[in-house]
NUTOR-403213 format. One record per residue (C-alpha): residue number from 1; residue in three letters; x negated, y negated, z negated. Coordinates in nm, 2 decimals. Example, Ala and Ser with C-alpha at 12.3 -4.5 7.8 and 13.67 -1.06 7.14 Angstrom:
BEGIN
   pos   code       c1       c2       c3
     1    ALA    -1.23     0.45    -0.78
     2    SER    -1.37     0.11    -0.71
end
This chain:
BEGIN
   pos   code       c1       c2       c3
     1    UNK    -8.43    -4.73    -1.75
     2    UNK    -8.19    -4.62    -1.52
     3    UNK    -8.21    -4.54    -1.11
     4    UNK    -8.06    -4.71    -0.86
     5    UNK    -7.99    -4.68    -0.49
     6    UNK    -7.97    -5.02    -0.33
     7    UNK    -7.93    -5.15     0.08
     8    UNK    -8.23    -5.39     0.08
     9    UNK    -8.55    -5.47     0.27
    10    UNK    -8.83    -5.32     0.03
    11    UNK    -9.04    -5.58     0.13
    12    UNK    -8.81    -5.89    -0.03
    13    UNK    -8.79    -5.71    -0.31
    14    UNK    -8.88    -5.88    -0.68
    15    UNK    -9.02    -5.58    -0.84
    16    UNK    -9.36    -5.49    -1.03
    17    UNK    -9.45    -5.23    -0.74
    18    UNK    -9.34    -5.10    -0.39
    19    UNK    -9.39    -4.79    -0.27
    20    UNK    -9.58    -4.78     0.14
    21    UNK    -9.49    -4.42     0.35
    22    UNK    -9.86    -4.47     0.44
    23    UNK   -10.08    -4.28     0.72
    24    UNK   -10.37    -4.09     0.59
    25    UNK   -10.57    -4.37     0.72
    26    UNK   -10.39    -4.61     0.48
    27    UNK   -10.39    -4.80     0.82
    28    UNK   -10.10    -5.08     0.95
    29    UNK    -9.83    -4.86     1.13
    30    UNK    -9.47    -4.83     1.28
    31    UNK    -9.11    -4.85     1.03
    32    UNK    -9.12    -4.92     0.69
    33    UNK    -9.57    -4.88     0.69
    34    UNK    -9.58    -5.15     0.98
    35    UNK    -9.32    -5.37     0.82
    36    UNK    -9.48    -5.38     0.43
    37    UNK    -9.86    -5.47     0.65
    38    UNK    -9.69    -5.74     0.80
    39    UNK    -9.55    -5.89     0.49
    40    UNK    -9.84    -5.88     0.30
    41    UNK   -10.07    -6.05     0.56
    42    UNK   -10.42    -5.93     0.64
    43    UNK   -10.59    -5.88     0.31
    44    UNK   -10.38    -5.58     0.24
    45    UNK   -10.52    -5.40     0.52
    46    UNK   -10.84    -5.52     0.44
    47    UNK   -10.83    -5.35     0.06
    48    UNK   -10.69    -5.01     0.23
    49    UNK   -10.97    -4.97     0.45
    50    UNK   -11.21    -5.01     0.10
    51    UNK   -10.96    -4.69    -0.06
    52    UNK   -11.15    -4.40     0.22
    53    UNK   -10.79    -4.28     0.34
    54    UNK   -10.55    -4.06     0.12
    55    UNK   -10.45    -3.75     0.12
    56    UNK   -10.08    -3.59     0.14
    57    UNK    -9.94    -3.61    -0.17
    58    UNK   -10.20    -3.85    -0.29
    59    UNK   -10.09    -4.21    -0.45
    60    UNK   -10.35    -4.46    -0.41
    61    UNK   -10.26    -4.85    -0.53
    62    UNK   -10.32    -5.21    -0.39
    63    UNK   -10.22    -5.56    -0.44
    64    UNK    -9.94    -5.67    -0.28
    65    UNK   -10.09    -6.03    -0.15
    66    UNK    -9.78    -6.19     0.01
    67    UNK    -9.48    -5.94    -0.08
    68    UNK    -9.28    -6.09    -0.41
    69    UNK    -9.43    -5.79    -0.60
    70    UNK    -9.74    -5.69    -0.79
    71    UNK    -9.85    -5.39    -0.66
    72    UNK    -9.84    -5.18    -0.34
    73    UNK    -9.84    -4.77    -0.41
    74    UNK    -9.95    -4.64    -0.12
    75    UNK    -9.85    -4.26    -0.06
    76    UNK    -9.86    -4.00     0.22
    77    UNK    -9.59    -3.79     0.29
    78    UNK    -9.56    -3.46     0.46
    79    UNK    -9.51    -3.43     0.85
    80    UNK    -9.19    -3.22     0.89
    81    UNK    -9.30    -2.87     1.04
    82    UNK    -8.94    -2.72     0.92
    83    UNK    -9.00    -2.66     0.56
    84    UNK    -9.15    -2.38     0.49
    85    UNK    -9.52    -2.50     0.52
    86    UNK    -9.50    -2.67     0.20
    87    UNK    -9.32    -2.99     0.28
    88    UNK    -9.11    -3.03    -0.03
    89    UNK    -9.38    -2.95    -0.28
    90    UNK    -9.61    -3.19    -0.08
    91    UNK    -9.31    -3.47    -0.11
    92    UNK    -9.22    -3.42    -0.47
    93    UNK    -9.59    -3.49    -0.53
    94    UNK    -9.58    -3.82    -0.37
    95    UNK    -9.34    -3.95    -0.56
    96    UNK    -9.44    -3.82    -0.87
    97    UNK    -9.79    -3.95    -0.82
    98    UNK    -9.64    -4.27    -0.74
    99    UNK    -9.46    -4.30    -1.04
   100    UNK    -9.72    -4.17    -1.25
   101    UNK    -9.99    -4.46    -1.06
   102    UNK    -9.68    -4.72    -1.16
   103    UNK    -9.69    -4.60    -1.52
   104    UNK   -10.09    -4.66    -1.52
   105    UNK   -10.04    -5.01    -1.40
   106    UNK    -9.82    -5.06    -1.66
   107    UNK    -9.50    -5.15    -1.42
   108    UNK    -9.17    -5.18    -1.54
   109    UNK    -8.99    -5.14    -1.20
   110    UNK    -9.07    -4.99    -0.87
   111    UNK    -8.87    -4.96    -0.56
   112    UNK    -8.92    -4.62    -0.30
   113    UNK    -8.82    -4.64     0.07
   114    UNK    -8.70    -4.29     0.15
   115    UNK    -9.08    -4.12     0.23
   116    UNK    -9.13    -3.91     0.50
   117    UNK    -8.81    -3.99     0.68
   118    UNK    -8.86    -4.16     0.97
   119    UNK    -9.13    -4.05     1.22
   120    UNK    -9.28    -3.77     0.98
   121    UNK    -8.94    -3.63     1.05
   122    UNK    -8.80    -3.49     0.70
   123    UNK    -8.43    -3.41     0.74
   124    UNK    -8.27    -3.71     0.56
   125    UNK    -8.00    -3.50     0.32
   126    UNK    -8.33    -3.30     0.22
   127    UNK    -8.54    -3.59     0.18
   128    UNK    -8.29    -3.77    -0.06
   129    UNK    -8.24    -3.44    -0.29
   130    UNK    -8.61    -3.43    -0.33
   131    UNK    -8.62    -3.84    -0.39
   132    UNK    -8.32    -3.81    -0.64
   133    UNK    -8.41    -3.50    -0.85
   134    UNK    -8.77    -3.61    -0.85
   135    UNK    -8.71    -3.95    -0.98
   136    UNK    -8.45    -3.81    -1.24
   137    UNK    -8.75    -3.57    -1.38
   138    UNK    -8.94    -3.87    -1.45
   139    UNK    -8.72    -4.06    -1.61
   140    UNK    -8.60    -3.79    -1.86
   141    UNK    -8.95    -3.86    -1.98
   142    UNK    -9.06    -4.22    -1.90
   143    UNK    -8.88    -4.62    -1.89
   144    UNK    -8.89    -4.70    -1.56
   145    UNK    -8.63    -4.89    -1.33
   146    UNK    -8.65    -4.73    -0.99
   147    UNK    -8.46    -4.86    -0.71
   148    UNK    -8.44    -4.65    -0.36
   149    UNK    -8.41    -4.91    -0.06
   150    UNK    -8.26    -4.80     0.25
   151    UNK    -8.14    -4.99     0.55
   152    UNK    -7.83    -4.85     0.59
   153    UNK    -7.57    -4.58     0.47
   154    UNK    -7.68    -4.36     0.76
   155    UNK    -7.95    -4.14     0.57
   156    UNK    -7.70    -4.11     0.23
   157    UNK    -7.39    -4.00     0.47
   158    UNK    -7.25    -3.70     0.24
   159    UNK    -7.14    -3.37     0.41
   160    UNK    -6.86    -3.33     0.60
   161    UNK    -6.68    -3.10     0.39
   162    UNK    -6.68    -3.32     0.07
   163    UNK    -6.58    -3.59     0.27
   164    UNK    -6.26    -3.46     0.40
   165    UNK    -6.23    -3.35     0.07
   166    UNK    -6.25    -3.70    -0.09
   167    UNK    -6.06    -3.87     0.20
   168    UNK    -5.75    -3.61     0.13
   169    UNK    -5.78    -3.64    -0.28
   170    UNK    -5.77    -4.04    -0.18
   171    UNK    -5.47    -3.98     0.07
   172    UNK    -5.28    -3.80    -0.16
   173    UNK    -5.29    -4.02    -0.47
   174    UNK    -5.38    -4.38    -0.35
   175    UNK    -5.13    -4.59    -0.44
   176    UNK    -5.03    -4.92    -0.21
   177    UNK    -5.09    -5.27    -0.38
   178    UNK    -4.73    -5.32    -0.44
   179    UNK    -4.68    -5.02    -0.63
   180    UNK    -4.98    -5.05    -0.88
   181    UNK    -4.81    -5.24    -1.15
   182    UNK    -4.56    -4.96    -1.19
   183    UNK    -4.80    -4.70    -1.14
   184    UNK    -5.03    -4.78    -1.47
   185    UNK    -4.75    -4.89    -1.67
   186    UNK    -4.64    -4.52    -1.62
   187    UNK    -5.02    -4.44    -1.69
   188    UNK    -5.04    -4.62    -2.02
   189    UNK    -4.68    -4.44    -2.12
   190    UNK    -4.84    -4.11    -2.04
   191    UNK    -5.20    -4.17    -2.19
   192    UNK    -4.99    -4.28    -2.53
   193    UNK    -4.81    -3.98    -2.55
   194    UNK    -5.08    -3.75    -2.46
   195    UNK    -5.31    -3.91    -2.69
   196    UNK    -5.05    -3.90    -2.98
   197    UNK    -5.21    -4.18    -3.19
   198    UNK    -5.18    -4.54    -3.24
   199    UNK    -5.35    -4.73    -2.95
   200    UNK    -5.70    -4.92    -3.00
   201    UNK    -5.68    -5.28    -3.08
   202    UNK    -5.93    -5.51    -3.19
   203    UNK    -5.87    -5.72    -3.55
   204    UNK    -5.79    -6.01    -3.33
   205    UNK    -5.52    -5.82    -3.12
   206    UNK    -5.37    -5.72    -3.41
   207    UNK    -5.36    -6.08    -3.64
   208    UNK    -5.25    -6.24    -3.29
   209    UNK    -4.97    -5.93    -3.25
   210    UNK    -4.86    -6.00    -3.64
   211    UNK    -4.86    -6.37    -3.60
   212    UNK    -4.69    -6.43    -3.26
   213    UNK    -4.37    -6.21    -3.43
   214    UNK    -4.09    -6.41    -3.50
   215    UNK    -3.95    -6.11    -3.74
   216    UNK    -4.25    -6.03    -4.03
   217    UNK    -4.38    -6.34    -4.24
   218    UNK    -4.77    -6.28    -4.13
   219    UNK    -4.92    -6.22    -4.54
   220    UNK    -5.27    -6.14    -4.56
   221    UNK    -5.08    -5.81    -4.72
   222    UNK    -4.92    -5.78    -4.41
   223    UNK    -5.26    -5.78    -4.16
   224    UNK    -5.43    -5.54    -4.40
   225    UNK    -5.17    -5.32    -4.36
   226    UNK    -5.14    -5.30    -3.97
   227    UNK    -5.57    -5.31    -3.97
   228    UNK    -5.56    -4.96    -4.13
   229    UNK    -5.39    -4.84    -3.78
   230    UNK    -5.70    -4.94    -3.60
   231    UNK    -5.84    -4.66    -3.41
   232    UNK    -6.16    -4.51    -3.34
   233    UNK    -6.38    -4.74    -3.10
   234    UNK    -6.55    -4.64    -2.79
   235    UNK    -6.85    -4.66    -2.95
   236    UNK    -6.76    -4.44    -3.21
   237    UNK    -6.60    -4.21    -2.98
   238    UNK    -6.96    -4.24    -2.76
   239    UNK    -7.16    -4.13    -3.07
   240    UNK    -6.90    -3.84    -3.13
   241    UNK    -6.89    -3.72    -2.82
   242    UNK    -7.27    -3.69    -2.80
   243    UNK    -7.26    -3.52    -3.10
   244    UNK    -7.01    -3.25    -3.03
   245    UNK    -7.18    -3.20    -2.72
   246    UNK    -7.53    -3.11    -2.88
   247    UNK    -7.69    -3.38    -2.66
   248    UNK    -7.94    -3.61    -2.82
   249    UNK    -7.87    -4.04    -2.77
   250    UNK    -8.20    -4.06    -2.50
   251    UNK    -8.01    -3.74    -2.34
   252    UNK    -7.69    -3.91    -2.31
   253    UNK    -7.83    -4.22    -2.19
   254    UNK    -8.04    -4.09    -1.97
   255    UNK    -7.80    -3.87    -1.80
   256    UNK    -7.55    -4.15    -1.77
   257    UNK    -7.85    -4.37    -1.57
   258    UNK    -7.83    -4.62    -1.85
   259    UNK    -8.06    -4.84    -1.97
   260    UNK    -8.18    -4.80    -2.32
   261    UNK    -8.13    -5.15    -2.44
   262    UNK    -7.77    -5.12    -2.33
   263    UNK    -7.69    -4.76    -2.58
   264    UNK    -7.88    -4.95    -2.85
   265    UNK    -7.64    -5.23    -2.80
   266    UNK    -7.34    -4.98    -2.79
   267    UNK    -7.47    -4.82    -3.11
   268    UNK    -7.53    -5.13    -3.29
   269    UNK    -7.22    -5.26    -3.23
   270    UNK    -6.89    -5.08    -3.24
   271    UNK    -6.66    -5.34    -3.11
   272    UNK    -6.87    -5.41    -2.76
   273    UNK    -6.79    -5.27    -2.47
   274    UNK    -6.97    -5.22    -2.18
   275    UNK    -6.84    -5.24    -1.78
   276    UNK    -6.66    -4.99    -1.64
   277    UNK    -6.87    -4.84    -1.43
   278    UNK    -7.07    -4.78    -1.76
   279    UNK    -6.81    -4.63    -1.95
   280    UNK    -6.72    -4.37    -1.66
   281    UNK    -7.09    -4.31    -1.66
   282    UNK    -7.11    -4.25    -2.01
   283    UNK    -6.79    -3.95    -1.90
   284    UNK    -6.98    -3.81    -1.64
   285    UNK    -7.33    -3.78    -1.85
   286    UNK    -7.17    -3.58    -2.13
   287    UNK    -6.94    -3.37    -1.87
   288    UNK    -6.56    -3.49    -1.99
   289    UNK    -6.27    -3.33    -1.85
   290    UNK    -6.01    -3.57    -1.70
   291    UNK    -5.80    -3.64    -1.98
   292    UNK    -6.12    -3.65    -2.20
   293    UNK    -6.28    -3.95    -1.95
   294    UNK    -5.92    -4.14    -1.94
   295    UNK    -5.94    -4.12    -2.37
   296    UNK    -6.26    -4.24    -2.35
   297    UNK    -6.18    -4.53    -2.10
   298    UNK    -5.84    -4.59    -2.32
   299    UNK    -6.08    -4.67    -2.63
   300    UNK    -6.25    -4.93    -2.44
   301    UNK    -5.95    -5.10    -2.34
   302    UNK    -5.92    -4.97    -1.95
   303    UNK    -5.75    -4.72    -1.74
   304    UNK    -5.77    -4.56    -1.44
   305    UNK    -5.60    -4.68    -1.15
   306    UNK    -5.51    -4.52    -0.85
   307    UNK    -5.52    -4.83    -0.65
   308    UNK    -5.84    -4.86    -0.63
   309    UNK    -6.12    -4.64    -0.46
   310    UNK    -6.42    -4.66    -0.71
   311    UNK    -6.12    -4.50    -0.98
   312    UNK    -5.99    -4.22    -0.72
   313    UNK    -6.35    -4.14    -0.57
   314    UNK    -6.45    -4.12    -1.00
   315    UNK    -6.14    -3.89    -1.05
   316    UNK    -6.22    -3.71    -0.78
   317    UNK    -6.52    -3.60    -0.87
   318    UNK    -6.45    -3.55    -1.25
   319    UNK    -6.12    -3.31    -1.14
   320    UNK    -6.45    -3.11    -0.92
   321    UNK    -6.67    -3.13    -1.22
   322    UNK    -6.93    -3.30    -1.02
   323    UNK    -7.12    -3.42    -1.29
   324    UNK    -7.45    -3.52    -1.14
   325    UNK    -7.39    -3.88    -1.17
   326    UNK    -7.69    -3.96    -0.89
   327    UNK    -7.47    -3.73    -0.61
   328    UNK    -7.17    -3.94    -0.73
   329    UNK    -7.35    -4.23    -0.68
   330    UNK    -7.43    -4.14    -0.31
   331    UNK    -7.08    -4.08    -0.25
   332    UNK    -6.97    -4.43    -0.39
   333    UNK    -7.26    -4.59    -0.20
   334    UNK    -7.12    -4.38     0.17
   335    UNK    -6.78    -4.56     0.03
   336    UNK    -6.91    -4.90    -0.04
   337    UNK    -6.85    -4.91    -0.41
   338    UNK    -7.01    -5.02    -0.73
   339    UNK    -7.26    -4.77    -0.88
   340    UNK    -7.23    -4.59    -1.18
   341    UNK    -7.48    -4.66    -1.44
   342    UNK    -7.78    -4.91    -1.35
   343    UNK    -7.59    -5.20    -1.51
   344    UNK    -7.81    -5.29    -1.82
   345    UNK    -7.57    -5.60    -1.90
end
């Protein structure tokens, strides 16, 4: 199952387990600790103090009383001490002994705060590379849904560079509301002619297209006919592409932060297709080049536009072949977009 970064109190959230940034002393504390004690009422602190403390790096797991989830993971963090005393090993291992505790409990979905963050003092930017690429490990390997709740945009703010980059790429090629109905008729004239073949259309499309003309008597000879022109699906394009690129379906899927229930739907079924945000996932997991990603969205019936800000930011990173579809997510998220991915249905 896919990952997803999300702006929520951890402590409202309706998941199988939470994850605590505990003390050694698995003791009530300050920030997210202090918070997640207070939810749970009394008893939680009452089971920590039967768990003799834990260790840094260590994972140790309660119940979660009066939060809306199953579980609390409790896990200690490293104190910052400017990273070269260990810290990032230490914090890799306490989310991948969270998980792993998760996976023994048999949960389905777990939600992080962003460990080690607050008063133990990790950089943020370092702390969310560690989160992200140890969370993406896992689920190479394991179904999980994993959610990271933070409070506010503040500790995914992307570097300065990239975002003068994105706000000039944005600048340059947004196009005003007035002007979009001209700009993607011009779109679809140019994806036609680049593309060189018939466009996609359902059977429907076509019987409605054959019907609705006042010039060709609609025969069932006549509907055969233009149904030959039907082109390759998305689907079919999908299952090419992964092919070509030597990936393997869980590869693909799992790159794209896609739920597995969703590509066997795809696979199944060669006339559905899925949001947007899926199909430009999809792009990004098997690496497309720009006029490779537009095809792909072409074959599913969408386009895109460059009057809107989820398409440009998208673009934008496709034209840098940024192609780690978690780092585009944290850009989108900085922007206030949807996510790529992490949309089962």
């Amino acid at each position: 199952m896919p990952f997803e970064i999300v702006r929520n109190d951890i402590t409202k959230m309706h998941v199988d387990a939470i994850v605590n940034a505990a003390n050694k002393r698995l003791e009530p504390g300050g920030g997210v600790c202090g918070a997640i004690h207070a939810a749970a009422g009394p008893q939680l602190a009452a089971e920590c103090r039967l768990l003799g403390g834990c260790e840094t790096g260590e994972a140790k797991a309660t119940f979660a009383y009066n939060l809306p989830c199953k579980y609390v993971i409790h896990t200690v963090g490293p104190v910052w001490n400017g990273g070269e005393h260990g810290e990032r090993e230490a914090l890799v291992s306490s989310y991948r002994e969270s998980l792993k505790l998760a996976k023994e409990k048999g949960c389905d979905s777990i939600a992080f705060p962003l460990i080690s963050s607050g008063i133990f003092g990790y950089p943020k930017k370092e702390a969310l590379r560690v989160a992200i690429d140890t969370i993406g490990d896992f689920l190479t390997e394991n179904e999980m849904m994993v959610y990271l709740a933070v409070f506010n945009k503040e500790c995914l703010n992307i570097s300065k560079a990239l975002f003068a980059n994105i706000e000039e790429y944005i600048d340059e090629h947004y196009v005003d509301e007035h002007e979009a109905r001209e700009y993607r008729r011009r779109r679809y004239q140019e994806e036609e002619l680049a593309m060189a073949a018939p466009k996609a259309v359902s059977k429907r499309d076509v019987v409605f297209a054959t019907v609705a003309s006042e010039s060709v008597a609609a025969s069932d000879a006549d509907i055969d006919e233009w149904l030959e022109m039907i082109d390759e699906s998305f689907s079919e394009m999908l299952l090419r592409k992964i092919k070509e690129k030597g990936m393997s379906n869980a590869e693909c899927y799992k790159k794209a932060n896609i739920d597995k229930k969703l590509f066997s739907k795809i696979k199944g079924d060669h006339g559905y297709v899925p949001k947007k945000s899926n199909v430009l996932a999809f792009a990004v997991a098997l690496e497309l080049s720009l006029d490779e990603t537009r095809e792909m969205l072409f074959k599913a019936g969408m386009a895109l536009s460059h009057s809107d800000k989820f398409d440009l930011i998208v673009e934008f990173c496709i034209v840098n072949k940024i192609y780690d579809i978690f780092e585009i997510n944290q850009i989108l998220f900085n922007y206030d977009q949807p996510l790529l991915g992490n949309v089962i249905y």
